[in-house]
GUMARFI-40709 format. One record per residue: x, y, z of N, C-alpha, C in turn. Coordinates in steps of 0.001 Angstrom, whole numbers, plus 500000, padded with zeros to 6 digits. Layout:
<atoms>
XYZXYZXYZ...
</atoms>
This chain:
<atoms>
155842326472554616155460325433555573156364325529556792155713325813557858156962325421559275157346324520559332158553324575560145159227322812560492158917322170561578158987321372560895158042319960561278159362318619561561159564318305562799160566317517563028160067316581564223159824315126563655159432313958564618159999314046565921159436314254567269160126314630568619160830313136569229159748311949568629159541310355569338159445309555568417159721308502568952159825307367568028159222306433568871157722305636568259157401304601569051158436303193568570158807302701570137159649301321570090159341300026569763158246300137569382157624298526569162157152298074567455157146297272567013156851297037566041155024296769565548154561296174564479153338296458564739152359295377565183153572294158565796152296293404566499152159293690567485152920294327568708152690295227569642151520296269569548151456296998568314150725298546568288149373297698568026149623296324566802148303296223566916147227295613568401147678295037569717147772294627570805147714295814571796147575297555571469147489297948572038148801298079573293149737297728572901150278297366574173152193298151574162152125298902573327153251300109572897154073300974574046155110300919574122155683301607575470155328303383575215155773303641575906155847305408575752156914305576575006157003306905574195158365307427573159159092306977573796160571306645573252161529306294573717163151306649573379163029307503572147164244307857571414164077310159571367165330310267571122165390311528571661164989312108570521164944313356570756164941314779569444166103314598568823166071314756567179167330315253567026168016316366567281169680315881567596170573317280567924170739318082566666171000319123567054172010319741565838172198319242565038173620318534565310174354318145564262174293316374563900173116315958564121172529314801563654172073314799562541172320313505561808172063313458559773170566312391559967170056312799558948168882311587558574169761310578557609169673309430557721169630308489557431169366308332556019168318308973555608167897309383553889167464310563553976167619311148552816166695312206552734165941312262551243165219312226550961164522312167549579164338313767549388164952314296548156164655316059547750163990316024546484163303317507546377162811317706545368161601316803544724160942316264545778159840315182545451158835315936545430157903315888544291156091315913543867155497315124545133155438315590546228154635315030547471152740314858547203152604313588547121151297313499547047150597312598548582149775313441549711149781312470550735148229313188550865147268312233550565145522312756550892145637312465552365146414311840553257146058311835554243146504313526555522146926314080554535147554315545554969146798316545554248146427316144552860145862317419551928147156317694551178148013317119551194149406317599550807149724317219549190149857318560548719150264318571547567151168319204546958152078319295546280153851319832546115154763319714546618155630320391546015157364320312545759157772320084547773158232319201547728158818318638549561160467318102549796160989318328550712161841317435550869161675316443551898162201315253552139161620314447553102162613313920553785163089313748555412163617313366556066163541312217556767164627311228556714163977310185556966165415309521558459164945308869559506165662308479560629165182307425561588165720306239561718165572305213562122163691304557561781164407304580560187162799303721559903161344304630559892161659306042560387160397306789560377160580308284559984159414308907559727159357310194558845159710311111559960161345311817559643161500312913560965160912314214560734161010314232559046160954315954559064159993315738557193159477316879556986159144316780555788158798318262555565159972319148554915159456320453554718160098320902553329159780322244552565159797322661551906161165322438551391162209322668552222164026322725551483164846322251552787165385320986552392166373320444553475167778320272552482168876320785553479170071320992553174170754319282552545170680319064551738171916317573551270172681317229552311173229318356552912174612317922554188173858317931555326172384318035555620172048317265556426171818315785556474171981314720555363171915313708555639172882313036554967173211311770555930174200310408555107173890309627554038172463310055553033172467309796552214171174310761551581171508310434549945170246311644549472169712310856547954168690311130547900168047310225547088167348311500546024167375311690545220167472313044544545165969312525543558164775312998543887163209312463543152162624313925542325163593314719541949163271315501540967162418314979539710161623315919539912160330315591538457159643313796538786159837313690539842159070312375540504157932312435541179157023311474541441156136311522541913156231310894543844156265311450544862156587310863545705155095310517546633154570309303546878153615308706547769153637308089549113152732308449550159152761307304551183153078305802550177153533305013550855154334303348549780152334302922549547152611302342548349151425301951548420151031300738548666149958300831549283149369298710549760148250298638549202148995297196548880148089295657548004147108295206548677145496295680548783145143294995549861144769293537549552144653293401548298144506292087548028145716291410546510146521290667547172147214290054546025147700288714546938148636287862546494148941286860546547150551286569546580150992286430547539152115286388548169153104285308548936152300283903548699152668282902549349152834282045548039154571282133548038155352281552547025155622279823547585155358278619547078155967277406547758154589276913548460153818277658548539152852277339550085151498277326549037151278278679548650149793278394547837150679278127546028149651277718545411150006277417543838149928278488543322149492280173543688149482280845542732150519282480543428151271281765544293151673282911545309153170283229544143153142284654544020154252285228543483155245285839545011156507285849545519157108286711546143156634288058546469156533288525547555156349290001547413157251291042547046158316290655547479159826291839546963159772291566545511159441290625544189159235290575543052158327291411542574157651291900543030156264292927543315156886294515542783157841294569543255158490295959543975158718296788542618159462296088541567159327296313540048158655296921539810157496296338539612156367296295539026155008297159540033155140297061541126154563297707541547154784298913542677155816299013542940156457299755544011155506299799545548155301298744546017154233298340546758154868298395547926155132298864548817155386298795550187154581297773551595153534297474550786152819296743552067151940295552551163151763294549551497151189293624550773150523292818551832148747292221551318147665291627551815147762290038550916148159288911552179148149288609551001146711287513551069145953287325550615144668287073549986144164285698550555144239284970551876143758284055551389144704282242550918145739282957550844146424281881550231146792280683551110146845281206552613147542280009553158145581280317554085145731278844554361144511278047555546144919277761556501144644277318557784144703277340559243146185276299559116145800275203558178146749274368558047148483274801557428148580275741556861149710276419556279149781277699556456149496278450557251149787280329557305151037279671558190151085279149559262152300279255560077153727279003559207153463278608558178154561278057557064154756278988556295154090280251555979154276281640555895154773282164556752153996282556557552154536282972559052155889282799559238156451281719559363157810281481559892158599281127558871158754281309557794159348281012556114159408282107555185158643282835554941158127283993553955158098285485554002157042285135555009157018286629555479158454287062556075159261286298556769160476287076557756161574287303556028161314286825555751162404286967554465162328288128553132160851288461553715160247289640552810160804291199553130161324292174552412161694293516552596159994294414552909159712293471552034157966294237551839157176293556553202156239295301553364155470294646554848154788293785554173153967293088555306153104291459555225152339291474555952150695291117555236149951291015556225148577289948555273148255288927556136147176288516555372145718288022555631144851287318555033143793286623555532143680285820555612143619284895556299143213283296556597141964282543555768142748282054554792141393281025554147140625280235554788138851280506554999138726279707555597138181277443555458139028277451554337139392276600554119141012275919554486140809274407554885142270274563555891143719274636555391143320274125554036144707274195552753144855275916552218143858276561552049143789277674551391144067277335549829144774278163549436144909277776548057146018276810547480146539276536548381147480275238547848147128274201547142145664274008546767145165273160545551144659273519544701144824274214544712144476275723543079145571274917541595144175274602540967142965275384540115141839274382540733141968272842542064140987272491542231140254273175543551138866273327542943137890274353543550138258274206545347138411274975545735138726274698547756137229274010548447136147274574548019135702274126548601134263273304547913134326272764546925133510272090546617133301271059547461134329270500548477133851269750549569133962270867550944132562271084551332132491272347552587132694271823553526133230270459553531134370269870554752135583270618555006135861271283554295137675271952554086137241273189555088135925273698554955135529274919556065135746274363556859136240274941558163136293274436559717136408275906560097135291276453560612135301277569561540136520277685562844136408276480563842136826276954564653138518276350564079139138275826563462140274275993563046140735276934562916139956277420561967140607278853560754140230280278562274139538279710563251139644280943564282140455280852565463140937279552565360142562279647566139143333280188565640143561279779564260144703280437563185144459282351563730143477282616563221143241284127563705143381284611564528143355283898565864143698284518567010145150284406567064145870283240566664147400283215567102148345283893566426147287284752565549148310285462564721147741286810564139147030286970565509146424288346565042147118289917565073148066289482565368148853290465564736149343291183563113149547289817562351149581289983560802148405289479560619147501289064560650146048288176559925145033289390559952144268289576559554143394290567559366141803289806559555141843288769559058140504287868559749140630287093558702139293286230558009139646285414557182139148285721556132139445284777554871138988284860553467137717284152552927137116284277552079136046283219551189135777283816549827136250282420549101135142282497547586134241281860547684133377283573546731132399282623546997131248282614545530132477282334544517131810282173543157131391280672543235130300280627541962130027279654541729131093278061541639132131278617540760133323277539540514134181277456541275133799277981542519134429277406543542133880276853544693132601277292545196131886276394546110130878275547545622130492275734544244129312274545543670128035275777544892126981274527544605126223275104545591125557274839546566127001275568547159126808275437549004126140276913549371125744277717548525124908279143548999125769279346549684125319280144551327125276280835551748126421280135553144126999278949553072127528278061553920128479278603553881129712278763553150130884279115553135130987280247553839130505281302553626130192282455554238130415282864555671128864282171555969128669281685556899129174280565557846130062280008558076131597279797558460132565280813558496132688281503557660133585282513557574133399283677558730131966283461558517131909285096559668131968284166561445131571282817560968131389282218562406133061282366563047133921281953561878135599282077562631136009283174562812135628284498562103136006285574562882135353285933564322133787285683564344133292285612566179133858284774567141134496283317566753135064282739567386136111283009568143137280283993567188138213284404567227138595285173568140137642285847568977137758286665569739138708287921569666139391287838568876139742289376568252139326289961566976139155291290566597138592292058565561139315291310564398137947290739563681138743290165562793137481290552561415138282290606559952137370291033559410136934289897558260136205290286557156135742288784556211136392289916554978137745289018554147137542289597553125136419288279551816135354288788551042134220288070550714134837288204548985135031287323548202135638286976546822133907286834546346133672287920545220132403287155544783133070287484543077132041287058541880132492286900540671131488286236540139130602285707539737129790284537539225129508283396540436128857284248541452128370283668542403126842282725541677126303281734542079125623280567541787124143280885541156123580282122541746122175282772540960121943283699541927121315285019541263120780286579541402120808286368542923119817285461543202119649286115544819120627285701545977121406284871545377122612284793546771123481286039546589123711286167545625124364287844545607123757289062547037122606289289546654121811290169547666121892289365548980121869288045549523122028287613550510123900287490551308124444287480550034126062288149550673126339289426551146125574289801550094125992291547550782125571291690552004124232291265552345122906291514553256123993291195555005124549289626554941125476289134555483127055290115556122126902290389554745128891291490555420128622292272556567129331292478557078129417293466558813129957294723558457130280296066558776130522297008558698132140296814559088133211297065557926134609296643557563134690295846557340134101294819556780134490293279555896134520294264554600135328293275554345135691293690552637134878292703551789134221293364550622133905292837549593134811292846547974135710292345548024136470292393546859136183291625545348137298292317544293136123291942542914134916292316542856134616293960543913133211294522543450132569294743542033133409294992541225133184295329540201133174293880538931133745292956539268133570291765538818132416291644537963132868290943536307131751290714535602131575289596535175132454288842535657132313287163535705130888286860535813130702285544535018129262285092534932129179283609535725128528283319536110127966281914537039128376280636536014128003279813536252128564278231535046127050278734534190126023278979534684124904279041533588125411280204532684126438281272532434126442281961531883125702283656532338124901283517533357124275284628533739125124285591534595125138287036534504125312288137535173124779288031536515125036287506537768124836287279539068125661287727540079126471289625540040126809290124541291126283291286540799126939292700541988126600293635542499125693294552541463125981294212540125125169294879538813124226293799538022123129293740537987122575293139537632121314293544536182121604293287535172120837294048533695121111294958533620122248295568534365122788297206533896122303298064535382121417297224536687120532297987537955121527297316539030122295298687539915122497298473540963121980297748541816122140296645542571121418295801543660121374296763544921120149296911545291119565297754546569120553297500547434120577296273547720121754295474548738123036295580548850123604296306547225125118297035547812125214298436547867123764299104547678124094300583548295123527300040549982123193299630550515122909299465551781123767298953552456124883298260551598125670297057552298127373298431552077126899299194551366127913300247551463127576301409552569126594301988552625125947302952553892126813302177555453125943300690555255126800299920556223128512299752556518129230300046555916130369300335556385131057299128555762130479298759554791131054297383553729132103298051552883133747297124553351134148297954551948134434297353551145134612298387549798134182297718548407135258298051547676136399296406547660137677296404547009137232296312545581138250296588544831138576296172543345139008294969543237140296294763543541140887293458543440140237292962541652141455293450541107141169293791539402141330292316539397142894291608539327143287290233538802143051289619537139142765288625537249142726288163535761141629288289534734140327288420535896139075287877535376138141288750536029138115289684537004137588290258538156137624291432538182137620292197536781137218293777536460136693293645534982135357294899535412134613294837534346134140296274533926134692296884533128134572298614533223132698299280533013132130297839532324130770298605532636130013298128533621130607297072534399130084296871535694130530298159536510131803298521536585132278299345537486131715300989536904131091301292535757130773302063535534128847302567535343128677301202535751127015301575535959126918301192537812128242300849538111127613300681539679128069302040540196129090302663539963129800303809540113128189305308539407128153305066538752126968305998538511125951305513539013125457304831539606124193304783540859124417304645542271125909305316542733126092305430543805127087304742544502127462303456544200128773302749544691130169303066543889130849303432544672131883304019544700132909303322545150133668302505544506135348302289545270136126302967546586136184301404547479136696302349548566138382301925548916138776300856547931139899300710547823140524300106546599141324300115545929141996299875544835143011298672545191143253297539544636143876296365544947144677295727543401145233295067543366145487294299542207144569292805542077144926292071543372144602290722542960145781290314542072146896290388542119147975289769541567148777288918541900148429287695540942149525286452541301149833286031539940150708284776540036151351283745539155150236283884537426149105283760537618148097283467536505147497284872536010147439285876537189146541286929536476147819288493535966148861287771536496150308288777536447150599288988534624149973287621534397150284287589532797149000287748531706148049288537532432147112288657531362147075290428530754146366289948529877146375291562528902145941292763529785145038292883531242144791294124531490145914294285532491146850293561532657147878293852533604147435294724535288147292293875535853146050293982536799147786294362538507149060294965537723149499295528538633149051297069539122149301296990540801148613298680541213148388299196540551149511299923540219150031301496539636148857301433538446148667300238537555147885300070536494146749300118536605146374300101537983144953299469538035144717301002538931145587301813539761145350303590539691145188304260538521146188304107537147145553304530535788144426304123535313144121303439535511142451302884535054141918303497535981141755303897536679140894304900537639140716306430537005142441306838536801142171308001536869141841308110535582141808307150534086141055307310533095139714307539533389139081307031534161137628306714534439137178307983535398138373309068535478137714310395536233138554311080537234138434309916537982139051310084539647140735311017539304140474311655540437141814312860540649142985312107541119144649312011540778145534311647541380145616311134543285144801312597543601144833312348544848144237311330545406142400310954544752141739310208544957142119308464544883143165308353543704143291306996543600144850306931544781145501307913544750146426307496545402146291307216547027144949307785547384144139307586548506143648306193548735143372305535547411142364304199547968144081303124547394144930303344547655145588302698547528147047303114549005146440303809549615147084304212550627146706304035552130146258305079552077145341305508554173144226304824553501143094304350552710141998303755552932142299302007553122143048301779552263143725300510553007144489300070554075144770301067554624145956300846555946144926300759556844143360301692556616142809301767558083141798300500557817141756299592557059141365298071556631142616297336557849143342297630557704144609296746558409144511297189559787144837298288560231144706298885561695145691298565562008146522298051561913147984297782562865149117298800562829149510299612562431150589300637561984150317301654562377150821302841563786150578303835563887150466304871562484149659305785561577150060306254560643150536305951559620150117304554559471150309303882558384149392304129557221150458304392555594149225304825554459149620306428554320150505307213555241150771308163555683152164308714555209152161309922555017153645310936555256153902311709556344152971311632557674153240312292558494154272312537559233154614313086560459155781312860560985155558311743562031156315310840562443156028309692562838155667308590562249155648308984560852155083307738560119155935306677559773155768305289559495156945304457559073157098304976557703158560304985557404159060306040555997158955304884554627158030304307554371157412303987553267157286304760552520157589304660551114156966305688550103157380304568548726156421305296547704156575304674546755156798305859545965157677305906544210158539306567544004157883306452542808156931307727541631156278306660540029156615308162539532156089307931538366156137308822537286154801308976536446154339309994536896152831310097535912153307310763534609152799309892533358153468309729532262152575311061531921152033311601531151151344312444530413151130311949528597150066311400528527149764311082527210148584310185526885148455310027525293147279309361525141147958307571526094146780306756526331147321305561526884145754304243526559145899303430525996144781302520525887144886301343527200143549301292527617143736300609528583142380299049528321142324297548529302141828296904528818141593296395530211140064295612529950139475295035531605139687293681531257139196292798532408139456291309532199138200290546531154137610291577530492136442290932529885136592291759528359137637292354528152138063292597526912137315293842526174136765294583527280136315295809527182137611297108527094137956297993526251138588299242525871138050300453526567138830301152526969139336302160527418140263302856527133140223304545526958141390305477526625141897306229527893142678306456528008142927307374529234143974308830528362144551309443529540145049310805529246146498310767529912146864309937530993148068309561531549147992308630532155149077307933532839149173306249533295150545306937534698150079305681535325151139305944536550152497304771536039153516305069536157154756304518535810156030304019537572155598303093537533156524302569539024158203302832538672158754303265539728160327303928539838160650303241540349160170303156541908161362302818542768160729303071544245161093302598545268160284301906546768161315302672547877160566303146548866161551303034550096160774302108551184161450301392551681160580300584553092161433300770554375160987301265555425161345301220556391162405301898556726162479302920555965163380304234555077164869303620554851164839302551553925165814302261552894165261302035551560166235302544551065165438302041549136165811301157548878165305300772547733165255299803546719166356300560545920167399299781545809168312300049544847168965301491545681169887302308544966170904303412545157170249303918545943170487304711547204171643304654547489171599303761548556172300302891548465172451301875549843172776302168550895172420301386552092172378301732553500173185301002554003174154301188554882174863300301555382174444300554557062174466299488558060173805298067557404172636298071556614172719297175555583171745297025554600169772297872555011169934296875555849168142296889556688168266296475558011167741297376558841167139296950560361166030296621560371165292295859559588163940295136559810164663294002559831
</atoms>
């Protein structure tokens, strides 16, 4: 491989980049006798957004990827992080979990995450409403190591009254609220949220929704709908949600086998038959999260929609406080082994948990990425090799052949744990 050494460093952070509004490079080449900051050696480089596969060393300098080639010297850098027989990734992002600790009832920390999931970037779902994101905003997120980015419920509490339903009174919708919220913070907000199962809107059909997409037009910036379905109210509002999504709204809990209060099978799989409406609503540029969680993966939903053509276009947890503790353990890394039991190649899942979610977000030059210039995120696992039993939220079995095992995080090219950086973090 030739060498490959970052020339520039963009100066702005990413509510700037997402604003379009980024100065020109601003930091020099390295000299000679200049050290990276980290250097990670001997890493299993896995980056689909390069094609990149094998043995790498990785250079890392003020927060971004300088160099990434075949053999870098130890005494080129002030610190070395030694990932022999490791698995090394763009960091991976949550596009949907739950992150608003104090604010919503089911928000776990995101740096608590890091364990368990070696997650570098976190979405968080929904949790705070027009009335409480700024209490994130200015509380949470600045205190987080892990990036932050979320959706605006468009209900005005969000989930801060969880387990009672948000919107069984569709007073709590307020479009043009929840599209101030979006504009004043469209830098981290991504657009807004909606459930839109049965046990949570009763039946208001197609209303909730519809609010939802009205506050992202309001909003006047690109804003997207992430759409919660699960045991939506009966067969045909299903086909009328999909029909509804815009090309990049997210549909999450695609695979969801949750049943309605009557007990009936009412989303994207219906008697075992793909709905016309989510191969069309996929052609359309709909994407189609997992967002596993407690209750919201179903392996023969996901395996008769997956064999007639819908296909996963991003991999999520859906992890908070309630679904953190159930039997299919609905963290990332876990919910990439359940993939790659079900077929999919290393590269493939480490893809929908990488660059296919970052370009959901849009804010991060090369974000999702190992390129040069990239922010030096990576996540650090161990693909185990062996038999492994795996379990959905509906108590369906699965075997797999290996499982992904979380190590250890870099963000903003400092790690998690050894070797420490002094000063700690410049974020």
């Amino acid at each position: 491989m030739t060498h490959s050494t970052r020339r520039h460093i963009l100066g702005a952070g990413a509510s700037l980049a997402a604003l379009g509004s980024v100065p020109g490079a601003a930091l020099a080449a390295m000299a000679p006798n200049d050290k990276f900051d980290l250097l990670i050696r001997n890493a299993n480089v896995v980056d689909p957004s390069q094609n990149l596969a094998g043995k790498r060393d990785i250079g890392v300098r003020f927060g971004r990827i300088e160099a990434i080639e075949t053999s870098i010297p130890a005494d080129r850098a002030l610190r070395v992080l030694d990932a022999a027989h490791k698995l090394v990734t763009p960091g991976l992002i949550d596009l949907h979990c739950h992150t608003y600790p104090y604010g919503s009832a089911i928000g776990i920390p995101a740096d608590e995450l890091l364990a368990h999931q070696c997650t570098t970037t976190t979405v968080s779902a929904g949790d705070g409403g027009a009335n409480n994101i700024a209490a994130w905003r200015r509380f949470v997120m600045p205190a987080s190591r892990t990036r932050q980015f979320a959706f605006v419920h468009i209900a005005v509490a969000g989930l801060a009254g969880f387990p009672v339903p948000e919107l069984f009174n569709i007073d709590y919708a307020k479009p043009d609220i929840a599209a101030r919220a979006v504009a004043e913070n469209a830098d981290i907000v991504l657009g807004v949220k909606v459930r839109m199962s049965e046990n949570v809107i009763a039946r208001h059909g197609m209303e909730p929704l519809k609010r939802a997409i009205r506050a992202c037009e309001l909003s006047g910036v690109p804003a997207k709908i992430m759409c919660h379905i699960g045991g939506v109210s009966d067969r045909d509002l299903m086909s009328q949600i999909l029909d509804a999504l815009r090309p990049g709204d997210v549909l999450t809990h695609c695979y969801s086998g949750a049943t309605n209060e009557a007990g009936h099978g009412t989303n994207i799989v219906q008697d075992g038959k793909l709905l016309p409406a989510a191969l069309e609503a996929k052609k359309r540029g709909v994407i189609f999260d997992v967002g596993h969680g407690g209750g919201s993966f179903d392996y023969t939903i996901a395996e008769a929609a997956m064999a007639q053509g819908c296909m996963p276009d991003t991999l999520s947890s859906d992890v908070h406080v309630f679904s953190a503790n159930t039997p299919g353990m609905p963290y990332l890394p876990w919910v990439m082994s359940k993939f790659l039991g079900m077929g999919f190649s290393l590269s493939e899942v480490v893809r929908m948990a990488t660059v296919a979610p970052a370009r959901v977000i849009e804010r991060i030059p090369k974000h999702g990425t190992l390129q040069i210039g990239a922010p030096a995120d990576m996540s650090i696992l161990e693909l185990v090799e062996g038999p492994v039993d795996f379990v959905d939220t509906r108590n369906n079995k699965r075997s797999g052949k290996s499982y992904l095992k979380p190590l250890g995080s870099v963000i903003a090219g400092v790690a998690s744990g050894r070797p420490y950086q002094s000063p700690f973090s410049v974020r």
